[in-house]
Structures are given as C-alpha cells and as structure tokens.
N, C-alpha and C positions, 0 to 999 in steps of 0.2 A: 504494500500500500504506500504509494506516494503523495503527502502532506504538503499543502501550502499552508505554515500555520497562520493560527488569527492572530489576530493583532490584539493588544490590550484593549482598544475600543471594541474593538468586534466581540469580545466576551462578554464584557460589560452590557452592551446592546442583547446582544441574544439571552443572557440571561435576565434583564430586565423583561424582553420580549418574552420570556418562558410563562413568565410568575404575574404578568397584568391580569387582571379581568377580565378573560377572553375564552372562548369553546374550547377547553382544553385540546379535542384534536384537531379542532382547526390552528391554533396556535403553535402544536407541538409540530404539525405537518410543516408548515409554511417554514418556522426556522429550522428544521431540522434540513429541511429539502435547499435552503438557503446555503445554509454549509456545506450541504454535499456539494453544490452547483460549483461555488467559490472557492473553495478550499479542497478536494480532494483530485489531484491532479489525477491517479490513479489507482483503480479503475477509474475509468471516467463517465458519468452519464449526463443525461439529458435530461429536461423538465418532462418531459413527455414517459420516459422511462423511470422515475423516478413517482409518475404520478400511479404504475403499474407496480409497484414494489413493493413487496411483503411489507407491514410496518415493522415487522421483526429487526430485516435486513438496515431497513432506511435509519431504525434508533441506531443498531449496529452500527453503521458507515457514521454517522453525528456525533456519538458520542466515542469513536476513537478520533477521528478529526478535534476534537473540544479538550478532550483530556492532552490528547498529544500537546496542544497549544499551552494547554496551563503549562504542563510539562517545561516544554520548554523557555518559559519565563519565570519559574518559581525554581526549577529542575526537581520536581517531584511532583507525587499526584497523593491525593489521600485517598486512604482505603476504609473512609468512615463515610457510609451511604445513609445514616438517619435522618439525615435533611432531606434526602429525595423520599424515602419513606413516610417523612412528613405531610412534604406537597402529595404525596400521592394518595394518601388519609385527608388532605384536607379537599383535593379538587373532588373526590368522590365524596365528599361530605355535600358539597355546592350543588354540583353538575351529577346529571344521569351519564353516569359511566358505560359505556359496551366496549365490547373485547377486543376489537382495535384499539380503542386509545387506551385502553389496560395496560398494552402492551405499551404504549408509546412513556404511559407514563412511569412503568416498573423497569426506569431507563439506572446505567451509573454513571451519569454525567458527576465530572468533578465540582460540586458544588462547592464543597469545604476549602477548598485550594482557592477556586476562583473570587471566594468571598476576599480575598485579601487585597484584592481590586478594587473596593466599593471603598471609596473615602468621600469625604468633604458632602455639600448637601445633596440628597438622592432623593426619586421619587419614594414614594410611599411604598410602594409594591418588594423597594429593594432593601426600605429600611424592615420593615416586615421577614423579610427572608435574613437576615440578621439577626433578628430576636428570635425567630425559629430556631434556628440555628443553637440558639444561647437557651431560651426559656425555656422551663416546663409551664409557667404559666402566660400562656401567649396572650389570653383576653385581657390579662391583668396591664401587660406591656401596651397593648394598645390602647388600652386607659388612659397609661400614663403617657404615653407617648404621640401618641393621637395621628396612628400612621395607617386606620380603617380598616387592615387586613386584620385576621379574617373577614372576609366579607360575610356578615347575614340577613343583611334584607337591600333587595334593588328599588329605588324609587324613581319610574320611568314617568317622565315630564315631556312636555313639549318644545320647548327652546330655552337659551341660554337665560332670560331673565331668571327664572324658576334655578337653575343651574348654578346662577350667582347670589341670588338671596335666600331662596331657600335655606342654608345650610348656618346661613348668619342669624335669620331667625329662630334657627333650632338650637344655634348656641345659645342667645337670650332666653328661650322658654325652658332652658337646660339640660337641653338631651341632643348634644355633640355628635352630629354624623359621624364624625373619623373614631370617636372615641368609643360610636355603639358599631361599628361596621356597616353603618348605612352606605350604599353606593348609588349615586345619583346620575343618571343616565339622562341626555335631552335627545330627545327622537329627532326633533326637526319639524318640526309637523305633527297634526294630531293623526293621520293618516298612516304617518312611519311610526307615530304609538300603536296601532293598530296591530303594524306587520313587526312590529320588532316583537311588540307584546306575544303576538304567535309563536315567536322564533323562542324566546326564552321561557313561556312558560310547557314546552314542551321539552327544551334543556335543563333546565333550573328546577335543586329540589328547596331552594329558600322560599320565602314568600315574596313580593311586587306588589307593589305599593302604585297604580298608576293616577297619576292627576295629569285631568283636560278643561280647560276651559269652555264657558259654559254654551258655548258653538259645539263642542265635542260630543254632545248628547248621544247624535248617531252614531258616534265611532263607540260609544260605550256600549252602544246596542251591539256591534259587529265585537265585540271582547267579549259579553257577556256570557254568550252559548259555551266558551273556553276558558272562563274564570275558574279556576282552582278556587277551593276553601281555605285557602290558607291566604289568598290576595285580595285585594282592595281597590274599587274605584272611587276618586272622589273628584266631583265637577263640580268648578268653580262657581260659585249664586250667581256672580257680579257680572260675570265675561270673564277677564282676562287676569294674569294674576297682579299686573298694575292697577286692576281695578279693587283691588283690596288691599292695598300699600293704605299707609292710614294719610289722609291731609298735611296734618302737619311735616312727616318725612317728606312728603310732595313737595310742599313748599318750599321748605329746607333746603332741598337738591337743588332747588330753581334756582333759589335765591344766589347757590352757587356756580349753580353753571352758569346760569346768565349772566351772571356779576352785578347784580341790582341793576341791567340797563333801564328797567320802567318796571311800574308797579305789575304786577299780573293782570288780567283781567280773567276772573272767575267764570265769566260770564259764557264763554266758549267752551268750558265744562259743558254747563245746560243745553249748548248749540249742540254739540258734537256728541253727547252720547259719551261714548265708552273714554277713560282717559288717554289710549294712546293716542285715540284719533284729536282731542283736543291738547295732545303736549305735541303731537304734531304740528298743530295751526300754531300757537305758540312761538315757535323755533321758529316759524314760517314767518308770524309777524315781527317779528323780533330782528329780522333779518340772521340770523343764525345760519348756520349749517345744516346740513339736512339729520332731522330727528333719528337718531338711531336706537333700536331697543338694545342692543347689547353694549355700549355705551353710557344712558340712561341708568341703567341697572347697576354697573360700575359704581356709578355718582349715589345712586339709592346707597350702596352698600359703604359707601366711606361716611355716610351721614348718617347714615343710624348710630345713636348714640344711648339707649334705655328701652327696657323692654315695653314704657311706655308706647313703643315703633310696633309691638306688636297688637294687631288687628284679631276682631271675633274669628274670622276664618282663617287666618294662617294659622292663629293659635288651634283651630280644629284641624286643620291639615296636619300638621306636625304631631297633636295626638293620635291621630288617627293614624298617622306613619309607627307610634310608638307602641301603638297598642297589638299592631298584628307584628310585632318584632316579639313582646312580653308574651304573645299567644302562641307563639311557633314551636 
C-alpha cells in the first residue's frame, strides 16, 4: 500500500468532519471515501469504485491511510480504541443504526494520537471528543463546559432569526441549549421543515422539537401523519417569530441601528401588519439599506439585556422545547 500522508490540517478536518451532527453513514462515507481519493496512491481507485465497495474494505483503506499519517507526525499510533467505542455507543444512542454503518463505525481510527492536534479555540463537536476522551461523566462536562454534545433533542426552525435568538432567550428563561444538548437546526423555509422533518425523524431516535410560523399551519398538517410521540409542533399565534420579540427590545434595536436619525413612527406597524413587513418600510423610509432579517436579529440579540426581553410565547416555546427533553 502506497501513502500520501495527510497533512496536520487534513486530520484535524476529517476528524472534526467525523464527530459533527451528521447521518453517521453519510458522514463516515463521504470522508472516509475523501481519503481514499487523496491520499492513497496505491491501490488506486475511483469515486465511482469506491461508491461499489464493501464498507468493510473502504473503513479498511481510511483508517490505514489516517493512522499511517498520525504515525508519521507523532511517530507512533495508540493502541487504546475507547474513544471510538464511545462515539460508537453514543451515535447509536442518537441515530437508527443498520449494519452498514455498524461497520463503518466499529472502525480503529487513531483517535487518541490525533487528539494531540486539537489546540487553541475549537468547534464544539471537537471540544466534546476531548472530554470523551477524558470523562466518565460526559453530561456533567457539558454542563460545565457548554460544548452541546451529547446531543438530545433537535429543534428544527425555519430561518436564521429563530437560529440566532432562540438560544439567547433560552439562556435568560434558564435552560442553556449547549448546556442541555439542544441542537438547533434552521431549515430555510417552512417547506425544507417539512422535508428535512421527514428525513430525520425516520433517522433520529431523540425527540424534534419543530417550530413554524403561523403561515406554516399546512406544513404542520403534511408533519403530522409522521409525528412521532416523542416530538413536538409549535406554531407561532402572531406570524413570524419577530412578531413576538417584545416592543421595547424593538425599539431598543432601532434606536441602534438607526442611530436616532428621527423618531419612529408607530404608525406603519398598524399599516403593515406583520413586523417585518413594517421594519421593512422603516429602513425604506429612513433611507437605510435594505432591511435584512438575519442582520436585524444580530442587532435583537446584542440588545437584549433582562429577561424582562422575554415574551408570553417564546417563554412557551422554550418550555415547550424543555419539557419533551424532561419526557424523553
């Protein structure tokens, strides 16, 4: 077998890539098949042949490419596999496991070697594989540490606002996303709630927590026939979830981003209906830039300042996320 080794980045990367949030054998496939491509001069294969390949063979071919490389920067490999016996306890704790990715994941990638590569600040996913590594009490470390893995419950939303406030109001009403393993997914749309909501709750043995805006009514009807008992839907009273942001944080933001150029006029609330469409006109009159929601939300989340910011419904949302986490 002839090695082009990886590089210290490329470790780094692939094992970040291992341990994200992701279908474990879509994950394990994609970078395992990455290495073979790049790095194993020979044998040699092809995307196409590799896409045909026992998963036995493909861990095989990966994880000699992977160790060789630690190898050769460390000049040793450890022969202590309890870390990958970890992840492999814990992705079958998450995900519905079948006997492909069994395989893929009852792999001896050198994890314990490669750990001595992760320094200085890291995603969550890698600080995580750290404390694995170290702890017997993992939930405790992610307590303290507030680094969301293990993951136990998905809260699948529709766009980046929800994505960026969400998680700040859950710290004020006290119940820490990173700190309880909440993972907060934004679809894009209420539509990719629909199809993502399919895809995972037919992967996922956690529970899904989904919130839609109150246009989303239909898309709740097309979830519902596939709701698990263990998940949740909650549609926003208001509309949108700017539209249950309290006033005063409203104004507050305004007050900033506009820079006091003239007073507000209120008035174009009542015109306009829903609040984006009148922070829209807003910005518009104002001569401003053009209104952007994930910008906006930004400015919401540096201004929140007291849990006085939280509102009757986000404080229901956020229990409602708490409560099918306490019942799981």
């Amino acid at each position: 077998m002839k090695i082009k080794p990886l590089t210290k980045e490329q470790i780094i990367i692939s094992t970040d890539r291992l341990t994200r949030f992701k279908n474990p054998q879509i994950k394990y496939f994609r970078v395992f098949s990455e290495i073979i491509l790049h790095n194993l001069i020979s044998p040699k294969f092809n995307k196409s042949e590799l896409e045909k390949m026992p998963f036995s063979d493909l861990k095989k071919y990966a994880q000699e490419v992977f160790n060789y490389s630690v190898n050769q920067i460390f000049g040793t490999n450890s022969s202590d596999f309890s870390l990958n016996k970890k992840l492999y306890e814990y992705e079958s704790s998450v995900f519905n496991i079948d006997t492909d990715t069994k395989i893929l994941l009852n792999n001896q990638i050198d994890y314990q070697t490669a750990l001595r590569l992760l320094q200085g600040k890291l995603p969550a996913n890698l600080q995580w594989l750290i404390a694995l590594s170290e702890s017997r009490d993992i939930k405790k470390e992610r307590n303290e540490l507030c680094f969301k893995y293990p993951v136990e419950l998905v809260v699948l939303a529709e766009g980046a606002t929800e994505e960026t406030l969400l998680p700040e109001f859950a710290k004020l009403y006290g119940f820490d996303f990173d700190k309880n393993g909440v993972y907060l997914i934004p679809a894009g749309g209420k539509n990719q709630v629909v199809k993502l909501y399919y895809e995972l709750c037919e992967t996922l043995k956690i529970p899904i927590f989904v919130l839609l805006d109150k246009d989303g009514a239909g898309n709740a009807k097309e979830i519902e026939p596939k709701l698990r008992s263990c998940d949740k839907i909650h549609i926003i009273k208001s509309g949108e979830f700017e539209d249950i942001l309290s006033e005063d944080l409203v104004s507050r933001t305004l007050d900033n981003v506009l820079q006091n150029i003239s007073e507000i006029n209120f008035e174009i609330k009542e015109e306009k209906g829903h609040r984006v469409q009148y922070l829209e006109e807003i910005f518009k009159h104002r001569g401003m830039h053009e209104f952007k929601k994930v910008e906006f939300a930004q400015a919401v989340r540096d201004n929140i300042i007291s849990d006085q910011d939280l509102t009757e419904e986000i404080a229901e949302i956020i229990e409602g996320i708490k409560k099918i986490k306490s019942d799981y």
